[in-house]
N, C-alpha and C positions, 0 to 999 in steps of 0.2 A: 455667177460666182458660186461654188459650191465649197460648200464645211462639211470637215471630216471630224469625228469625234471620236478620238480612242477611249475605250475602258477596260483597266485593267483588273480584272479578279484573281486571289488567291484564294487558296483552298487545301487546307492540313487535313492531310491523309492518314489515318493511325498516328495521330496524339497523343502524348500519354494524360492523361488524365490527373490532376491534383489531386491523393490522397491523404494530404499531410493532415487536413479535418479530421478524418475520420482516424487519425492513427494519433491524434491529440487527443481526441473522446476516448476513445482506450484506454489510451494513460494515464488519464487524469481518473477515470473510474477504475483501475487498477492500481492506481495510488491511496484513492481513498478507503476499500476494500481492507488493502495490506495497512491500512489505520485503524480500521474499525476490526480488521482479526487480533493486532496489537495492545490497541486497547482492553478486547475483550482476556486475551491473556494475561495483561496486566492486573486488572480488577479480579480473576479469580484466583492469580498469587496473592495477590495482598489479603483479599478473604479468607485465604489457606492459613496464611503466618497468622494473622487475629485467630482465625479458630484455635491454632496449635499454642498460640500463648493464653487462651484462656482455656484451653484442657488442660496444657501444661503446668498451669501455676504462676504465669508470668514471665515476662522475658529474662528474668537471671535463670529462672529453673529451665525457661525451653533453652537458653545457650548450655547450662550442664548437661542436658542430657541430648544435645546436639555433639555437644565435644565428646563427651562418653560412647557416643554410638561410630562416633569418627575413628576412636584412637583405640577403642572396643576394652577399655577400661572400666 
């Protein structure tokens, strides 16, 4: 008596490849980036307004001569 044994192999030829990793590491480090240049813009407006209120004389004097330089009064 003889036995045959089939085996079957496949075999994917040009695959694409999963890059969905590496385009999530991107993201997320291009997410935090555009936080940390927002924040840094935010901390040096708010530095700016405290300086111009304490050259200015306080915030009623920096709103007059905010509106004054606006309406050119």
């Amino acid at each position: 008596m003889t036995t045959t044994t089939r085996t079957r192999t496949k075999v994917n030829v040009g695959q694409a490849v999963n890059t969905q990793t590496g385009l999530d590491t991107v993201s997320k480090g291009s997410v935090v980036v555009m936080g940390l240049v927002s924040a840094t813009i935010g901390l040096w407006a708010t530095a700016c307004f405290i300086g111009a209120m304490i050259t200015g004389g306080g915030p009623l004097q920096l709103a007059q001569s905010w509106f004054s330089a606006i309406t050119g009064i």
